[in-house]
N, CA, C, O and CB atoms as a CASP TS submission, in Angstrom:
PFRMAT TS
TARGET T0000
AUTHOR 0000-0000-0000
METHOD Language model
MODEL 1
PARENT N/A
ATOM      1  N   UNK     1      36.914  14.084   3.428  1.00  0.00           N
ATOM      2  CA  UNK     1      35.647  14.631   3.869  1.00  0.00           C
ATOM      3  C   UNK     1      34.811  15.017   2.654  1.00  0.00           C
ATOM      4  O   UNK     1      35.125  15.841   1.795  1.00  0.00           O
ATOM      5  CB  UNK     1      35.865  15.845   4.796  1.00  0.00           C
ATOM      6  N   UNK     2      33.827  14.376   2.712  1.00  0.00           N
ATOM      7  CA  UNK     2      33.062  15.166   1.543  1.00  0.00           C
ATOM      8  C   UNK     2      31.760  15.938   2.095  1.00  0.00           C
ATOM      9  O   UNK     2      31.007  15.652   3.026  1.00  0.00           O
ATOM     10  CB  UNK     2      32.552  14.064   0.325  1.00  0.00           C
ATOM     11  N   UNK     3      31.763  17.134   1.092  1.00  0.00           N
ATOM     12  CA  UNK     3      31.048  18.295   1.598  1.00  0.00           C
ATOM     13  C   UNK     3      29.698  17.882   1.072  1.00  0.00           C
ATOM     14  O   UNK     3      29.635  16.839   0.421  1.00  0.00           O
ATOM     15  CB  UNK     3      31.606  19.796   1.083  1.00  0.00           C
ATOM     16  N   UNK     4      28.779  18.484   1.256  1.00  0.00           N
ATOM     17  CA  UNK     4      27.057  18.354   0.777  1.00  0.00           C
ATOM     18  C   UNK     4      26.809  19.408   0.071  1.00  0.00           C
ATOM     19  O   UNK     4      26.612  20.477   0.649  1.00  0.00           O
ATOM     20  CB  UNK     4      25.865  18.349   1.963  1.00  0.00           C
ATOM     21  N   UNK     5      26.763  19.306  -1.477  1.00  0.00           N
ATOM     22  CA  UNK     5      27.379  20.257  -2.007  1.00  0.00           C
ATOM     23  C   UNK     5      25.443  20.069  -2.742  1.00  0.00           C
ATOM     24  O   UNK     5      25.046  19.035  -2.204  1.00  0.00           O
ATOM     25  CB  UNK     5      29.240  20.036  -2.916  1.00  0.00           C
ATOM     26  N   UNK     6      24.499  20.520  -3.475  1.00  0.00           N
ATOM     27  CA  UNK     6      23.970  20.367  -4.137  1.00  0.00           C
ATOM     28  C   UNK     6      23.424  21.378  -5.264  1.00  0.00           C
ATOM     29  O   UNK     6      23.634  22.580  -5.102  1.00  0.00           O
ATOM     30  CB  UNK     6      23.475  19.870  -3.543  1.00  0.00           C
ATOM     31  N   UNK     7      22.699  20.907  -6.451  1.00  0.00           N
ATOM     32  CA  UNK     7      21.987  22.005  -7.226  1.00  0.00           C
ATOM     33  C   UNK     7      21.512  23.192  -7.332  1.00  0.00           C
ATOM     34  O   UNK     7      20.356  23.177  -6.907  1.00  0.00           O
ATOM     35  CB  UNK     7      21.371  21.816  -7.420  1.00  0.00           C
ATOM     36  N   UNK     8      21.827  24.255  -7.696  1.00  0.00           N
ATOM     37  CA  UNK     8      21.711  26.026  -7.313  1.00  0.00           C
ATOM     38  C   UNK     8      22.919  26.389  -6.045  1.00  0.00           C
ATOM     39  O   UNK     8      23.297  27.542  -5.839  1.00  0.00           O
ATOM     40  CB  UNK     8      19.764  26.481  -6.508  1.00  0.00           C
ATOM     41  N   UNK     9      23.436  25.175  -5.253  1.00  0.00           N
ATOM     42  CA  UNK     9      23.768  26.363  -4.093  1.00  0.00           C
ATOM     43  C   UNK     9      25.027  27.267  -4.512  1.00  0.00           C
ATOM     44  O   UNK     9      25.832  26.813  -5.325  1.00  0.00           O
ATOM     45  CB  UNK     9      24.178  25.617  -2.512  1.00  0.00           C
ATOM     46  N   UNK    10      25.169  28.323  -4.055  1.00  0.00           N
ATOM     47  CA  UNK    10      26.430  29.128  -4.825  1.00  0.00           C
ATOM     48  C   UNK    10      27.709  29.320  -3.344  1.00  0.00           C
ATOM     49  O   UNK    10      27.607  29.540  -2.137  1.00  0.00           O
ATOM     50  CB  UNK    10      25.673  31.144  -5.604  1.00  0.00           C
ATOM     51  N   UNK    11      28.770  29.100  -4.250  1.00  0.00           N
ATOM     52  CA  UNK    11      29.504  29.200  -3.015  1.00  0.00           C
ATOM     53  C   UNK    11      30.948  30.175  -3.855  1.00  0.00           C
ATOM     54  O   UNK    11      30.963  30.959  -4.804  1.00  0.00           O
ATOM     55  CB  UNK    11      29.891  27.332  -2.192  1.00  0.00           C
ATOM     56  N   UNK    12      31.818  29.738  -3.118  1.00  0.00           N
ATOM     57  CA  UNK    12      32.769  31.029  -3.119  1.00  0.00           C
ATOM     58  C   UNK    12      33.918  30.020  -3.009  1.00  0.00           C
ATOM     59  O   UNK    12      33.888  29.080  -2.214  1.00  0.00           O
ATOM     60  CB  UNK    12      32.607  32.370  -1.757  1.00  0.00           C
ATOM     61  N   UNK    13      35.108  30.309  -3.995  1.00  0.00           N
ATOM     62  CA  UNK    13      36.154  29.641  -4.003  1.00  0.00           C
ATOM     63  C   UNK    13      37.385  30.543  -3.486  1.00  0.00           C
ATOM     64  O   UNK    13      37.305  31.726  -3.153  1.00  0.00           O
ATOM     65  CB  UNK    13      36.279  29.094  -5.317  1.00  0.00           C
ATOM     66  N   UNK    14      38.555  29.726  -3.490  1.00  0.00           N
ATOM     67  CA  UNK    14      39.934  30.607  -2.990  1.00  0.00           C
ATOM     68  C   UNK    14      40.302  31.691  -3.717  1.00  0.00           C
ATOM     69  O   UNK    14      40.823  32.653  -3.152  1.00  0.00           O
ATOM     70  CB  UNK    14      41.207  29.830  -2.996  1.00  0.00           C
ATOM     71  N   UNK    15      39.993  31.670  -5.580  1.00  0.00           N
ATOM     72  CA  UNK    15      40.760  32.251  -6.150  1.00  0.00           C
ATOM     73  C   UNK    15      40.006  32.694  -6.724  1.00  0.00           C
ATOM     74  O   UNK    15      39.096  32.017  -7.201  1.00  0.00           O
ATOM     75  CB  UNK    15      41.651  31.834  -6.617  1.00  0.00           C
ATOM     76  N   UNK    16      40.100  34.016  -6.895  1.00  0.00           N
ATOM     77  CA  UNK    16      39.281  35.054  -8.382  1.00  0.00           C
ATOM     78  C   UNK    16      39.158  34.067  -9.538  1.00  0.00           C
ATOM     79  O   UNK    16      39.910  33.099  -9.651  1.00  0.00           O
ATOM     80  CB  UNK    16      40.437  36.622  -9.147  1.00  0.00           C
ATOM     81  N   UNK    17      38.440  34.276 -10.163  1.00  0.00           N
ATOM     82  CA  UNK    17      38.156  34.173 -11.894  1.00  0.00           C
ATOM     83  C   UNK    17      38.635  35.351 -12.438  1.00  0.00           C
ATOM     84  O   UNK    17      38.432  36.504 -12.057  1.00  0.00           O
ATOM     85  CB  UNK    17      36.515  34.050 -12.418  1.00  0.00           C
ATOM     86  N   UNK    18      39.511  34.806 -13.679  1.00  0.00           N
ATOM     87  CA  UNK    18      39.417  36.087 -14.293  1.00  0.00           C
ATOM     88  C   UNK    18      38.967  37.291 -14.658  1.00  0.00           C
ATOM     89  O   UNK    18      39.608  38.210 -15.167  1.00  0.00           O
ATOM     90  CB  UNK    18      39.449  36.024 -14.715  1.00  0.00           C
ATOM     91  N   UNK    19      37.721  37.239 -14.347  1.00  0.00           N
ATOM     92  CA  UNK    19      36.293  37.945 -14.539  1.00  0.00           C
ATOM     93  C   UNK    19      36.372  39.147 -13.274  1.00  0.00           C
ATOM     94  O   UNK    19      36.055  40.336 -13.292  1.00  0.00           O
ATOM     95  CB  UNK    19      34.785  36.654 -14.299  1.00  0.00           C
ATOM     96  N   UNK    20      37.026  38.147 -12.012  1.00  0.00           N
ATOM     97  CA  UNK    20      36.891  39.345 -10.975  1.00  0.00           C
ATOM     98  C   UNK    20      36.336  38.724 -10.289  1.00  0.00           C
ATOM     99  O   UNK    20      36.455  39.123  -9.130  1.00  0.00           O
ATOM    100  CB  UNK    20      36.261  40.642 -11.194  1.00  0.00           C
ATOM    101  N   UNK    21      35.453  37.483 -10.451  1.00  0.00           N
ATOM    102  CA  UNK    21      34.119  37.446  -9.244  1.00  0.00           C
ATOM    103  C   UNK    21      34.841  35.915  -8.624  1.00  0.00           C
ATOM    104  O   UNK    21      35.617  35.046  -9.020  1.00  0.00           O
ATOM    105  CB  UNK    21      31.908  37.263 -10.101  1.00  0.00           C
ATOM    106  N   UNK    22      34.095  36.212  -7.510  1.00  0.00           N
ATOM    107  CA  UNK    22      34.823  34.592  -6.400  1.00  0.00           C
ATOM    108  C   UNK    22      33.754  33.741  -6.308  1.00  0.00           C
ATOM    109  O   UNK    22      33.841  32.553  -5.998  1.00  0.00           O
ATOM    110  CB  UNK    22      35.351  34.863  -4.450  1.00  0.00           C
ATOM    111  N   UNK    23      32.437  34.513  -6.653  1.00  0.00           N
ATOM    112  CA  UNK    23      31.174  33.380  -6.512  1.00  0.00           C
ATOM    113  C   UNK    23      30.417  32.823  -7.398  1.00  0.00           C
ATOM    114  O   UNK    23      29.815  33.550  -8.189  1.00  0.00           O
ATOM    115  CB  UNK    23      30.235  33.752  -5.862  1.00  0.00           C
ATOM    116  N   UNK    24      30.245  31.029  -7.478  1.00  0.00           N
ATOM    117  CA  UNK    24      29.987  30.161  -8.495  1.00  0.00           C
ATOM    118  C   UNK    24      28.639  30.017  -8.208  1.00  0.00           C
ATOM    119  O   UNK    24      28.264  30.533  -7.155  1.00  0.00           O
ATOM    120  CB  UNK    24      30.801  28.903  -8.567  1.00  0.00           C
ATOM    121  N   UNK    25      27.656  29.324  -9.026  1.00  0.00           N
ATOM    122  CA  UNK    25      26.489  28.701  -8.811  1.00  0.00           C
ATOM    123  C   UNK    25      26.778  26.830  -9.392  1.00  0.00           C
ATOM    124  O   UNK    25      27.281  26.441 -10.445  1.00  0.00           O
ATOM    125  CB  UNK    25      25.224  29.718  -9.753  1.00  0.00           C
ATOM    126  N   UNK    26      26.325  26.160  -8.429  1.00  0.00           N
ATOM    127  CA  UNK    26      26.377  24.537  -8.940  1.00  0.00           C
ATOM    128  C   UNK    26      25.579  24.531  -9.552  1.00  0.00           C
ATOM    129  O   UNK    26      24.511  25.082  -9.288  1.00  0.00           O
ATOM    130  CB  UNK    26      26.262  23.363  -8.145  1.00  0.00           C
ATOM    131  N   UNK    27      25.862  23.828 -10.700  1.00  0.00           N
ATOM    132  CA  UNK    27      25.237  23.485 -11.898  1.00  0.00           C
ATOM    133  C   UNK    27      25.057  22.342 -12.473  1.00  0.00           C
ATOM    134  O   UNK    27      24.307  22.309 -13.449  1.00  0.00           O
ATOM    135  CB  UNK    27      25.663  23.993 -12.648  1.00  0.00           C
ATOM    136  N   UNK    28      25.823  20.900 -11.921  1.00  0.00           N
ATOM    137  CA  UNK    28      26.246  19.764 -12.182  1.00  0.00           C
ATOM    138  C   UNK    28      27.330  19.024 -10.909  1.00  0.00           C
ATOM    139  O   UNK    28      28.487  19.366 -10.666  1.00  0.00           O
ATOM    140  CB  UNK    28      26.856  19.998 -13.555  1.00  0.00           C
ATOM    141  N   UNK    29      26.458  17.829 -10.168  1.00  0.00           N
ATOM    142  CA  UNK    29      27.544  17.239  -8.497  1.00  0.00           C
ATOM    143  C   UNK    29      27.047  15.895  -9.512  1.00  0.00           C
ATOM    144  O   UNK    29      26.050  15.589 -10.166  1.00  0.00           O
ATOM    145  CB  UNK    29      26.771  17.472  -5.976  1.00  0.00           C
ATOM    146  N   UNK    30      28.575  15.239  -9.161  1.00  0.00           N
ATOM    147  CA  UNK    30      28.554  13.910  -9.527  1.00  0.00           C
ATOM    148  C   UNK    30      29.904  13.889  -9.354  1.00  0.00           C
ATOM    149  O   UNK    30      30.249  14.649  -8.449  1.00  0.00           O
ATOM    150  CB  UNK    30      27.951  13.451 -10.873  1.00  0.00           C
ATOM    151  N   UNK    31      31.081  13.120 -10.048  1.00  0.00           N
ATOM    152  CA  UNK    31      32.097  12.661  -9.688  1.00  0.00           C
ATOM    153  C   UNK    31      32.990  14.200 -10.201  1.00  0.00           C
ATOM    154  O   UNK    31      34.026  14.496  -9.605  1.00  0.00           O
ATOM    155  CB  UNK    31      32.378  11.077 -10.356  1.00  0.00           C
ATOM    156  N   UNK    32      32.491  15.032 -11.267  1.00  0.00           N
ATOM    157  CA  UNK    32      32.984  16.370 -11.451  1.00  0.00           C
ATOM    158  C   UNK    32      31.452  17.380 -11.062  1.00  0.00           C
ATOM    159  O   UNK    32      30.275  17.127 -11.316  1.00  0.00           O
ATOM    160  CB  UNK    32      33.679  16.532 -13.251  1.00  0.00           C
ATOM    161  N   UNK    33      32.156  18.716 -10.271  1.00  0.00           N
ATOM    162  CA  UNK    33      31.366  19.626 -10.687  1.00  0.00           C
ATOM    163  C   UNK    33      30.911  20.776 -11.043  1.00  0.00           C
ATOM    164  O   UNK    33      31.591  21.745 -10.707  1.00  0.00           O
ATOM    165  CB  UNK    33      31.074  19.576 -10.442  1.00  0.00           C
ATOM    166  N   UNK    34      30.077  20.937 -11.554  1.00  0.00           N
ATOM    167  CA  UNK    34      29.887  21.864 -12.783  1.00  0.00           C
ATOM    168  C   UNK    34      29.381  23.154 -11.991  1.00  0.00           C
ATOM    169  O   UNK    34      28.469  23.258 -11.171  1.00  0.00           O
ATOM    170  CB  UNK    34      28.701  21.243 -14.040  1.00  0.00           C
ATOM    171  N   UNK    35      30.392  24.240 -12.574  1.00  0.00           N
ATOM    172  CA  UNK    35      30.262  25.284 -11.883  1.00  0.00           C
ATOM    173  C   UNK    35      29.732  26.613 -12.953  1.00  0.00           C
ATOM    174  O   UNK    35      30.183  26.426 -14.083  1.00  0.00           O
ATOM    175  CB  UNK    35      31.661  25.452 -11.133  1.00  0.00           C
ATOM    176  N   UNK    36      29.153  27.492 -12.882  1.00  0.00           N
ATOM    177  CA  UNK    36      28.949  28.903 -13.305  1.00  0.00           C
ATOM    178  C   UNK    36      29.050  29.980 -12.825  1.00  0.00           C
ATOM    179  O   UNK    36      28.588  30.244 -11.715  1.00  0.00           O
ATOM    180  CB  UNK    36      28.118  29.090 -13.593  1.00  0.00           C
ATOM    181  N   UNK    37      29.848  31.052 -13.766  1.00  0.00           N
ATOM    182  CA  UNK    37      30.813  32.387 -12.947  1.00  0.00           C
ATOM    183  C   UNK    37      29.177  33.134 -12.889  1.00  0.00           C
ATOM    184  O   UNK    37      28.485  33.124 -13.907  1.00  0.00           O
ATOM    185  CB  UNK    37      32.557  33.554 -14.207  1.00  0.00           C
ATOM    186  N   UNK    38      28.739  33.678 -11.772  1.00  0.00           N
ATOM    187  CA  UNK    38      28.051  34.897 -11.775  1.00  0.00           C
ATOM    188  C   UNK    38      28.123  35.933 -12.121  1.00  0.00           C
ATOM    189  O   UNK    38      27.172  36.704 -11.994  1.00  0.00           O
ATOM    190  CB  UNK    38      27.866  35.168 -11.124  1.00  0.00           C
ATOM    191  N   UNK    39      28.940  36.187 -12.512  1.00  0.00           N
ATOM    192  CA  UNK    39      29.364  37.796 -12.913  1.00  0.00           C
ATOM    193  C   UNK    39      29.497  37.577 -14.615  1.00  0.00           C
ATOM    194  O   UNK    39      29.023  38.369 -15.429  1.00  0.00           O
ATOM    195  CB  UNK    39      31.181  38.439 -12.041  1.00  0.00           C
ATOM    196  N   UNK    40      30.174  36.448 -14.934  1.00  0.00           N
ATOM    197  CA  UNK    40      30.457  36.504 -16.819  1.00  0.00           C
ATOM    198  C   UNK    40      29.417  35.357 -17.225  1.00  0.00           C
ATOM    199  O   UNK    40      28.983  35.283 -18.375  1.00  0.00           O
ATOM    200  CB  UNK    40      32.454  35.948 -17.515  1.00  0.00           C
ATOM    201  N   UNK    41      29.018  34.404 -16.140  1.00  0.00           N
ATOM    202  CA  UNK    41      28.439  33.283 -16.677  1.00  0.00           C
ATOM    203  C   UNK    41      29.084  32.306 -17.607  1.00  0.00           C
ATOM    204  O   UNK    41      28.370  31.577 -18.295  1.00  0.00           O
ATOM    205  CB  UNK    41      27.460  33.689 -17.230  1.00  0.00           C
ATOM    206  N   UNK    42      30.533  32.235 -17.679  1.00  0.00           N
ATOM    207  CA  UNK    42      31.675  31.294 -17.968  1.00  0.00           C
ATOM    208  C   UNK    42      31.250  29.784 -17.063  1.00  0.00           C
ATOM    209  O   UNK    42      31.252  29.815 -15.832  1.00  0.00           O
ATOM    210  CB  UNK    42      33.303  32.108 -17.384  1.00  0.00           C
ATOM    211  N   UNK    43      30.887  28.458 -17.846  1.00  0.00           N
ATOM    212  CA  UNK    43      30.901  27.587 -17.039  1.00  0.00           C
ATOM    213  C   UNK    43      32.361  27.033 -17.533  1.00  0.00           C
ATOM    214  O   UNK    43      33.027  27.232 -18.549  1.00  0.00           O
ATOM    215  CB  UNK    43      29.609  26.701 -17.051  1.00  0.00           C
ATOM    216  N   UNK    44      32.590  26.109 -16.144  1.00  0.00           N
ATOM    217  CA  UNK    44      33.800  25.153 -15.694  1.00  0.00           C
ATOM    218  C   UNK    44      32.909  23.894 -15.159  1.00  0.00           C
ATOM    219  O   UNK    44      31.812  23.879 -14.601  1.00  0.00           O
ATOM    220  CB  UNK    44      34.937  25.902 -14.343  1.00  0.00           C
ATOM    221  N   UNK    45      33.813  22.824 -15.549  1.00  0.00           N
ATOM    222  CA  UNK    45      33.894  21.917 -15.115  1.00  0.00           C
ATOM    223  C   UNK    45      34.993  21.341 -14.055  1.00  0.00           C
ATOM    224  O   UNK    45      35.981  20.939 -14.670  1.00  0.00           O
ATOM    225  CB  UNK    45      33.761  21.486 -15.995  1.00  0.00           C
ATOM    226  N   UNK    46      35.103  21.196 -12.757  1.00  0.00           N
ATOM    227  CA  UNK    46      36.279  20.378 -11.753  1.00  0.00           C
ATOM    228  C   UNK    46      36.555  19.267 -11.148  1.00  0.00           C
ATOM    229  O   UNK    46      36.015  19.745 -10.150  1.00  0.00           O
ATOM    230  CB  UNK    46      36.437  20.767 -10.882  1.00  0.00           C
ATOM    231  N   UNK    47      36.843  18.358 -10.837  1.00  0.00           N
ATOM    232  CA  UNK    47      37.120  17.158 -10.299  1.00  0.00           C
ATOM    233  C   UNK    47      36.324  17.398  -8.741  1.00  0.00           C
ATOM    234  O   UNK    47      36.498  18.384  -8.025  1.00  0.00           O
ATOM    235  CB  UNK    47      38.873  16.848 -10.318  1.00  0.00           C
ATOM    236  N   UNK    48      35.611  16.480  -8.504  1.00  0.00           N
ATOM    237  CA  UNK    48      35.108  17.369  -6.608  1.00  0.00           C
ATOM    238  C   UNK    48      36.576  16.963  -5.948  1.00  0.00           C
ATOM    239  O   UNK    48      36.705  17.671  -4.949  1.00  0.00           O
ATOM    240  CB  UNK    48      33.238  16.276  -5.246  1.00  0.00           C
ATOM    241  N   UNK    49      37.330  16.405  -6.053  1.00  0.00           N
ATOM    242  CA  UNK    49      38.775  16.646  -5.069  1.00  0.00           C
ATOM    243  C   UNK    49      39.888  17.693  -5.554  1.00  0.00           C
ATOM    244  O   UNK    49      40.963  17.742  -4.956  1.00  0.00           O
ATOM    245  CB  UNK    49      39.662  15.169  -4.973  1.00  0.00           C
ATOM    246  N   UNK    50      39.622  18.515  -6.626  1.00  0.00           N
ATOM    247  CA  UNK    50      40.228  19.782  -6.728  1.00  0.00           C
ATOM    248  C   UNK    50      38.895  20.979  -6.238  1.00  0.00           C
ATOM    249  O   UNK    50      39.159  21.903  -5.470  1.00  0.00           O
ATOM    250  CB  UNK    50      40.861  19.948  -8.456  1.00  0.00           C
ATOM    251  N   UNK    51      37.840  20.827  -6.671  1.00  0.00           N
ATOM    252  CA  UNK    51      36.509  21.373  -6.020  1.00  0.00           C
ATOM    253  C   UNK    51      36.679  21.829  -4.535  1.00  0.00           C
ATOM    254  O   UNK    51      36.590  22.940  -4.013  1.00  0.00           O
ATOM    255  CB  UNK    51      35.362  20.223  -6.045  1.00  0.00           C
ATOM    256  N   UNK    52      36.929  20.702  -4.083  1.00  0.00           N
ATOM    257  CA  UNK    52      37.187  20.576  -2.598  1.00  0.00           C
ATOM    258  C   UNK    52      38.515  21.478  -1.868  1.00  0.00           C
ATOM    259  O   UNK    52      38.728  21.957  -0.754  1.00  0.00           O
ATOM    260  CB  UNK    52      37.449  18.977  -2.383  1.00  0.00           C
ATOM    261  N   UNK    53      38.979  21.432  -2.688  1.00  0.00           N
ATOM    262  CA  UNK    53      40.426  22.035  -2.196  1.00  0.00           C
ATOM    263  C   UNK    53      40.221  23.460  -2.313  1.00  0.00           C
ATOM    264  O   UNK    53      40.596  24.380  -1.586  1.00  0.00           O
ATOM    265  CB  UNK    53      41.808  21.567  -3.128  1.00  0.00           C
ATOM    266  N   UNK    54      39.488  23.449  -3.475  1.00  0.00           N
ATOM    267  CA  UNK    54      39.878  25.607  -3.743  1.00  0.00           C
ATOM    268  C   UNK    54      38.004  25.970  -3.019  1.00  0.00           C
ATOM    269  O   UNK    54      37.588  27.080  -3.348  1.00  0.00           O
ATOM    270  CB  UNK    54      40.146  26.508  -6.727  1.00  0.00           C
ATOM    271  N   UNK    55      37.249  25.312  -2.345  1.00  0.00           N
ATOM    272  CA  UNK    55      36.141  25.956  -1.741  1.00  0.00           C
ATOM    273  C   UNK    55      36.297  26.727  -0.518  1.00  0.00           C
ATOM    274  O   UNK    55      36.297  26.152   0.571  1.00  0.00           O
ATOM    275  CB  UNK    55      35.241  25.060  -1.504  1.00  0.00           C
ATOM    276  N   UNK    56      36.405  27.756  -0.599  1.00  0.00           N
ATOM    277  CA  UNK    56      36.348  28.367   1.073  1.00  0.00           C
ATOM    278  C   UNK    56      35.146  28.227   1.520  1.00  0.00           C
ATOM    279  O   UNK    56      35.082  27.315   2.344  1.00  0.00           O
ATOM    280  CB  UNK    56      36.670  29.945   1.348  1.00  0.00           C
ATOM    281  N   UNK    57      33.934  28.875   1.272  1.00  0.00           N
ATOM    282  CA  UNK    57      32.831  28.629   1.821  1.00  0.00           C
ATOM    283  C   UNK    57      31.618  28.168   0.944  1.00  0.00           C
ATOM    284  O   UNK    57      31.971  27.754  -0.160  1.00  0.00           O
ATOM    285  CB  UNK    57      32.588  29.689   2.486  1.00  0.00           C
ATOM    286  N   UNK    58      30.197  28.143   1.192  1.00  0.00           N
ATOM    287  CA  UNK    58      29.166  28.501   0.734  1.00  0.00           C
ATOM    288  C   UNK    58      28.451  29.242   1.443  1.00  0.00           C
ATOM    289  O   UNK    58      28.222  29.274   2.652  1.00  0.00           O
ATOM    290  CB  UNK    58      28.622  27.687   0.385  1.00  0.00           C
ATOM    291  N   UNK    59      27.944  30.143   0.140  1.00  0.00           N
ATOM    292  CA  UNK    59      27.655  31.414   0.662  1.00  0.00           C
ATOM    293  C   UNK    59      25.755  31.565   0.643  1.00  0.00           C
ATOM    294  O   UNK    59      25.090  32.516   1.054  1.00  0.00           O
ATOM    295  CB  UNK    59      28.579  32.635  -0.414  1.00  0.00           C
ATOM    296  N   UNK    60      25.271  30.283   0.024  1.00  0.00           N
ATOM    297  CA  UNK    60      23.781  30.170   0.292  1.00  0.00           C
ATOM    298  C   UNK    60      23.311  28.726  -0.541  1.00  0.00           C
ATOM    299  O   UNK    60      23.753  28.409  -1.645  1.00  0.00           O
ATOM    300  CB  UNK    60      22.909  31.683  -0.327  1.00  0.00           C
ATOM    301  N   UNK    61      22.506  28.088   0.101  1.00  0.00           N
ATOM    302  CA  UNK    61      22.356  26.534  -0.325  1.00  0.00           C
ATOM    303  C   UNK    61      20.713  26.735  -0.549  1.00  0.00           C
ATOM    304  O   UNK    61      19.849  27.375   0.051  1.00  0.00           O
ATOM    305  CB  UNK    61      22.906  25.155   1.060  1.00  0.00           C
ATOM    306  N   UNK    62      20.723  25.864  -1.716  1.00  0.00           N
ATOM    307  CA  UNK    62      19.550  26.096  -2.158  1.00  0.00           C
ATOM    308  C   UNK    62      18.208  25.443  -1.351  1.00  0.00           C
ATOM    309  O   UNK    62      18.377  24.427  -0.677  1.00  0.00           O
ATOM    310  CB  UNK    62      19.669  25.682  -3.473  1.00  0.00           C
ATOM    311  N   UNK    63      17.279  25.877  -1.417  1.00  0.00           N
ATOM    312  CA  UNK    63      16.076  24.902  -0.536  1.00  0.00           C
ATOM    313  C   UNK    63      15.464  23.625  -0.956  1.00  0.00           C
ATOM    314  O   UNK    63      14.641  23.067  -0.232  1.00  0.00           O
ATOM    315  CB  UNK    63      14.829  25.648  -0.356  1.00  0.00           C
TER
END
C-alpha cells in the first residue's frame, strides 16, 4: 500500500527520537524520505518501505 505522503505534511512515527519528540515534518518523497525532528531539527533520511512501517499516523497534511 502506498500512502500519499507529500511536502511539509508532518506526521508521527512509532518510536521516539532520541530527542523525545514523535513528530517529523517531510522534507524530501521519492524512493527515500526525508524527514525533520521538530523538536531538535535532526534530519533523517528512510527507505519509504521502512517509512511505511514505523508511520502511525499523520498528524496534518499540507495544503
Amino acid at each position: 500500500m502506498i500512502i500519499d505522503i507529500k511536502l511539509g505534511d508532518i506526521v508521527r512515527l512509532r518510536k521516539a527520537h532520541p530527542c523525545g519528540s514523535y513528530e517529523w515534518e517531510v522534507v524530501r518523497v521519492g524512493a527515500d524520505i526525508g524527514l525533520k525532528c521538530l523538536k531538535c531539527q535532526r534530519r533523517v533520511l528512510l527507505a519509504r518501505s521502512t517509512f511505511e512501517r514505523r508511520l502511525k499516523n499523520v498528524v496534518a497534511k499540507k495544503d
